[in-house]
N, C-alpha and C positions, 0 to 999 in steps of 0.2 A: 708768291709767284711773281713774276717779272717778266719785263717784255723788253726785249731789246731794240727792238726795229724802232725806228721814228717813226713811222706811218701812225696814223690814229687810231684809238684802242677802243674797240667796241665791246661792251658785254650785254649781251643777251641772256635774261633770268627767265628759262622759260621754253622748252621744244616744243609747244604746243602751235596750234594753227598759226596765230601770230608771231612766235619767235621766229619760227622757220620761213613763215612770209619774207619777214625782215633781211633773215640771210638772204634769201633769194634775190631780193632785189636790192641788196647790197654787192651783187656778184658786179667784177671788175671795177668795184670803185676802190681807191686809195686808203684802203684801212686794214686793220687785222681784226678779228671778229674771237671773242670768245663764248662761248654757250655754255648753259649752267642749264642742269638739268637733275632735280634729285632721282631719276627714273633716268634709263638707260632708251628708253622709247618713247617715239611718236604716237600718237595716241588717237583714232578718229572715233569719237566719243559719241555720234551720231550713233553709230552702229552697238554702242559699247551695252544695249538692253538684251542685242541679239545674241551676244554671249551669254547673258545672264539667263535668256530665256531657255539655250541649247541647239541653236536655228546658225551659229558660227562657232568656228575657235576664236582663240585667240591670237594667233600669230595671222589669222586672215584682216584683221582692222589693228594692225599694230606693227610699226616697224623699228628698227635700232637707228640711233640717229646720227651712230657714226658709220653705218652704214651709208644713208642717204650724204653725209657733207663729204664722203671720204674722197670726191674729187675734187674740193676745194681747200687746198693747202695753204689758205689764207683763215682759216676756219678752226682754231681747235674745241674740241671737244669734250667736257668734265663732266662728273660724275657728281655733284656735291648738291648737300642741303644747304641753303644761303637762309643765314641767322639775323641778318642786320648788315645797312649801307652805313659805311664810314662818309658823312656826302661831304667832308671838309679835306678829307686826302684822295675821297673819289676812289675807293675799294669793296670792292663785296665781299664781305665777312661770311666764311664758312664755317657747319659745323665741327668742321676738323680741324680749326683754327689757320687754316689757308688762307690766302687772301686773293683777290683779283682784282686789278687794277684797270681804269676806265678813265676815257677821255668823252667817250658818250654811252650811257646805258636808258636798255631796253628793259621794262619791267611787264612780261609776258607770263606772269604767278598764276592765274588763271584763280578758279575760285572752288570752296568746298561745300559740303554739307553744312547748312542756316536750319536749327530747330526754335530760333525763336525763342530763346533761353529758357528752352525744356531740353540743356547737351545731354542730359540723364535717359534720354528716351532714345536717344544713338543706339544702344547696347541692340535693344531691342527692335527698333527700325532703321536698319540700315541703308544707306543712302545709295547710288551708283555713278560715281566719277572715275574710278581705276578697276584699270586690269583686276587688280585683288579684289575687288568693289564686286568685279562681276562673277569671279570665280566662284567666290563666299558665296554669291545670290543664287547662283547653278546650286554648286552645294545643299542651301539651305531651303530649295524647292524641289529637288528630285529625294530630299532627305524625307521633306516631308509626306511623299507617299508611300515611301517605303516603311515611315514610322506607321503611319493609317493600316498599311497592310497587316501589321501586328497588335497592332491593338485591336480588343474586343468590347471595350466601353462604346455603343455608338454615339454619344454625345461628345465623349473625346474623338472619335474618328472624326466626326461631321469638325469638329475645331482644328483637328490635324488639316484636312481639306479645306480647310478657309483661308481663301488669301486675303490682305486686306492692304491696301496700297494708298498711301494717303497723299495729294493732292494731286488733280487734272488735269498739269499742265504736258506737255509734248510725251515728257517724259514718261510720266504715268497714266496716260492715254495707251501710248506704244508697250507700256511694260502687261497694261489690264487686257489690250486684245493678246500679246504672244503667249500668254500666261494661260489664258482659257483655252488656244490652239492647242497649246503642250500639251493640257491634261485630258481634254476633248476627242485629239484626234492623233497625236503623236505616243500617246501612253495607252491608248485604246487594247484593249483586249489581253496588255500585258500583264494584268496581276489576277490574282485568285480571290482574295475575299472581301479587296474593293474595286468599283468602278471610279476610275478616275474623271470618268466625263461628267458627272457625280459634284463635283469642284465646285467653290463658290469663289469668283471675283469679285469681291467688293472695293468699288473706285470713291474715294472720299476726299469733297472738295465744301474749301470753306465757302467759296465765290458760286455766283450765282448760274456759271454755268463751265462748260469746260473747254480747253485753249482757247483761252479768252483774248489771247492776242491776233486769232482769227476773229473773221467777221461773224456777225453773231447768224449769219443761215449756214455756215458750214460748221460754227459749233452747234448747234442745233444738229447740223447732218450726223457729226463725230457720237454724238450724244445716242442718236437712235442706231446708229451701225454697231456703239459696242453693246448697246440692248440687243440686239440681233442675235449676237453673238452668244449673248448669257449674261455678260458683264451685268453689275447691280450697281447702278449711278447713284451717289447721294450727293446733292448737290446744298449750298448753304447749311452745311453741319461744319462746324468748325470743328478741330479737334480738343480734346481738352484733357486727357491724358491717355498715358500708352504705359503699357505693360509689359512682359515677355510674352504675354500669349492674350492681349485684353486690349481692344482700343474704343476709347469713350468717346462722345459724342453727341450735344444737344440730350443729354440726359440718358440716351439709350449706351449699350455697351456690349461689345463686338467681339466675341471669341475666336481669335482666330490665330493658327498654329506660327503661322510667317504672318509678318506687317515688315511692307517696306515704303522708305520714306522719298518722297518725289516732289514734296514743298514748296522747298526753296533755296537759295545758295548765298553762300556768306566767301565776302572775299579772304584774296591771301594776306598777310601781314604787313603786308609791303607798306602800305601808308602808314603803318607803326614807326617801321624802320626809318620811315624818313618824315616823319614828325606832321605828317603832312592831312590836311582838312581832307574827309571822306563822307559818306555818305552813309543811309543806315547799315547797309547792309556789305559796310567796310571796304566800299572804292573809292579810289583818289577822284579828288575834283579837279579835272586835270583844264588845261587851258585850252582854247581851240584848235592851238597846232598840238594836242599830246603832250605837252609838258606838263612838268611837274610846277604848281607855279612858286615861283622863287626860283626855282634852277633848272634853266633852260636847256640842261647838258643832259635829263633825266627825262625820258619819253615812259607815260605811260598807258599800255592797251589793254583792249579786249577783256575780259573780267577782272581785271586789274584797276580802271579805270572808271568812270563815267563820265560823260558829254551829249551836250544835248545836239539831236541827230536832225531830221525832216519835222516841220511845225513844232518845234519845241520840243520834243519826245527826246527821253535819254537812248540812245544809241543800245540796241537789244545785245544782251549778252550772249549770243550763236559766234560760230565759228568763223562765217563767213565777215561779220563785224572785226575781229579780232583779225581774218586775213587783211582785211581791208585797214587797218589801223596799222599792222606790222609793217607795209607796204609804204603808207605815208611817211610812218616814223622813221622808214630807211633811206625815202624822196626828201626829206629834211635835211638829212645827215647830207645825203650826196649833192643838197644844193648848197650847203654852209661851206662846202668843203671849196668849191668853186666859187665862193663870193657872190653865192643868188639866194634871193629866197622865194619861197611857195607861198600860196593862200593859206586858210584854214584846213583845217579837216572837211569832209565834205563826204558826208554816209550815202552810201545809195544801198537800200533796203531793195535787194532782188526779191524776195517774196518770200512768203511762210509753206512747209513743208511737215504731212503726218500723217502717219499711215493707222489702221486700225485694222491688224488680223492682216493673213495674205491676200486678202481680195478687195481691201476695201481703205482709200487714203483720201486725203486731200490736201492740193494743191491750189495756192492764191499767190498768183502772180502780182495782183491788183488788173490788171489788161486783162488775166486769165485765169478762171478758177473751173476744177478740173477735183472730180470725187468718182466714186466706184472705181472698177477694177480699170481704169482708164489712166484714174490719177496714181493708183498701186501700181502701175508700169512704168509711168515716166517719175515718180518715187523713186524705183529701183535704179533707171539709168542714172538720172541725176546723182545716186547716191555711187552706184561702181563707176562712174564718170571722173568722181573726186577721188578714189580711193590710188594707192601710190603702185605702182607696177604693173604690168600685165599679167603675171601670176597669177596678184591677189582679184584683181577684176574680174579672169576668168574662175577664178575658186568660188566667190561668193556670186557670181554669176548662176554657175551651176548647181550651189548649195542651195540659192532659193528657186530654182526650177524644178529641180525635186522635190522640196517642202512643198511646193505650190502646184502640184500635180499629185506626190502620193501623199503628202501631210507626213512625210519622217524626216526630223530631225537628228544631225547624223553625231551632235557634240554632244550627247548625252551622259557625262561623266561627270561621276563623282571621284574630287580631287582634297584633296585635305593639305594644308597648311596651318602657320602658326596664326590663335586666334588673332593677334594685334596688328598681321599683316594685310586685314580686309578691310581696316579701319584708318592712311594713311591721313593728315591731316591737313593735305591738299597737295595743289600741282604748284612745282615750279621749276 
């Protein structure tokens, strides 16, 4: 592929929070912008448990992305898996043997499922970063009570009924309270020879306690609200092997029908492709203005990257980090282009954010921290605040007003695809 305009060639690897920051505030500067995206959509991945759970669809936290640029004719838009950077003719290598050419790129790869070289335990605890991530997980939880309702072994039933969700962070905090809601109060009275409220949540964390990048009195709060709930916290069990139906632990072993995996995250390939020093857990060590170092013409963000943030801490892998990096690495571009330059990077952490069940979250501003049904509300705004349209803001508006008054969840469907399409091998 070619470009014929003089203007300068941008590529963007990456529709996620930070590539699309970048376009944005690349708008009206002197360049032509290409975007690489192996997925056709935006993706707000906050929300992406609520599909899993059955509490959203999916076209309510998800948009097409040539929808959103299609007023900006400076913009085009592809479709392609990126294999490898050519960085000595400055092209992005596609899987379809394409190429795209770049006078400055954006490396927006975002990051996948990290088991800590047990990939063998994938199969069986599946992670949740995509669309197909969450459908599979709907699936593979409304599958399992329907299995329970047919069987008549009770010790297979009580294992069909076992969730088992293994580590405590944001993620599987949010996935251990919707999960107990679903089968508690949204499956309530619908089957014949089991009770689903019946259900065991088991939340298994290696660390000594859970969202631990909250203060330790609101993980303390998070910890007795999903007890509340039913949730079964194990806290310091590390894992030590998984099965299809078996997760082990500090010597004891856990039968249970679904295990899904909330860990930890392994980045994209991208520091492969460009030969470039990374971190354990496969981000570039990038410089303070986002470059790559060695090649200044190479910005890289958001799970892509790492950089140390406020007192020395590496810059948190959320979305709003990665908006905030797309942003600088596009104030870059548009001051080189005019003969200026900018500072550093310079993170400002607005605050942590997580809910447990419809009634009960917390919020830490650092100036403001905000739990019960108080911090569950301004949860909710903040979260349809960011989401893209008016549509989708009043959709999921009213989806959780209903959950939160009758406890029915309205996605409740079982959807079938191909098995290798739940398991994609990250975003870019």
């Amino acid at each position: 592929m070619t470009n014929g305009a003089q203007r300068h060639r941008v590529a963007i690897v990456g529709g996620g929070f930070g590539g699309l920051a970048a376009v944005q505030k690349l708008k009206g500067a002197d360049v032509d912008i290409t975007i690489i995206d192996r997925r056709n959509h935006h993706l707000f991945q906050p929300l992406l448990y609520q599909v899993a759970t059955t509490a959203l669809s999916p076209s309510e936290i998800a948009w097409p992305i040539r929808m959103l640029l299609k007023h900006r004719p400076e913009v085009t838009t592809l479709l392609g898996n990126v294999t490898d950077i050519d960085v000595s003719a400055r092209r992005v290598m596609l899987e379809d043997g394409g190429q795209v050419p770049y006078d400055t790129l954006i490396l927006a790869t975002g990051a996948r499922h990290a088991y800590f070289g047990h990939d063998d335990w994938e199969p069986f605890a599946p992670g949740l970063k995509t669309l197909e991530d969450a459908t599979a997980m709907r699936r593979r939880l409304l599958l399992a009570f329907e299995a329970a309702e047919r069987e008549t072994d009770p010790e297979r039933r009580q294992a069909l009924l076992t969730f088992a969700i293994i580590g405590a962070g944001a993620t599987g905090v949010e996935l251990a309270g919707a999960i107990i809601e679903l089968a508690r109060t949204s499956l309530k009275d619908e089957f014949r020879a089991i009770r689903p409220e019946q259900a065991r949540v088991v939340l298994i964390e290696a660390g000594p306690r859970v969202l631990a990048n909250f203060r330790e009195s609101l993980s303390m709060y998070a910890k007795s609200a999903l007890e509340k709930l039913g949730v079964e916290v194990m806290l310091n069990r590390p894992v030590t092997h998984v099965t299809a139906d078996t997760v082990e632990f500090d010597g004891d072993v856990l039968h249970a029908g679904t295990i899904i995996w909330a860990a930890g995250v392994l980045a994209s390939p991208a520091a492969k492709w460009l030969n470039a020093e990374a971190d354990r857990a496969g981000r570039i060590k990038v410089e303070a203005d986002l470059t790559v170092p060695g090649h200044p013409e190479i910005f890289a963000i958001g799970d892509t990257a790492t950089v140390a943030g406020p007192a020395g801490k590496p810059v948190p892998g959320i979305g709003d980090a990665a908006k905030q990096g797309g942003k600088y690495a596009a104030a870059v571009i548009r001051a080189r282009l005019t003969g200026r330059t900018i500072g550093p990077f310079r993170y400002r952490h607005l605050g942590d954010i997580a809910t447990v069940g419809k009634s009960a979250a917390l919020i830490d501003f650092g100036w403001l921290q905000l739990t019960g049904w108080i911090g569950w509300w301004t949860w909710g705004l903040a979260h349809i605040y960011f989401l893209i349209g008016l549509k989708n803001r009043v959709s999921v508006a009213i989806s959780w007003l209903w959950i939160y008054l009758t406890g029915h969840r309205g996605a409740r469907l079982i959807t079938w695809g191909e098995a290798g399409a739940a398991k994609p091998s990250g975003r870019q």
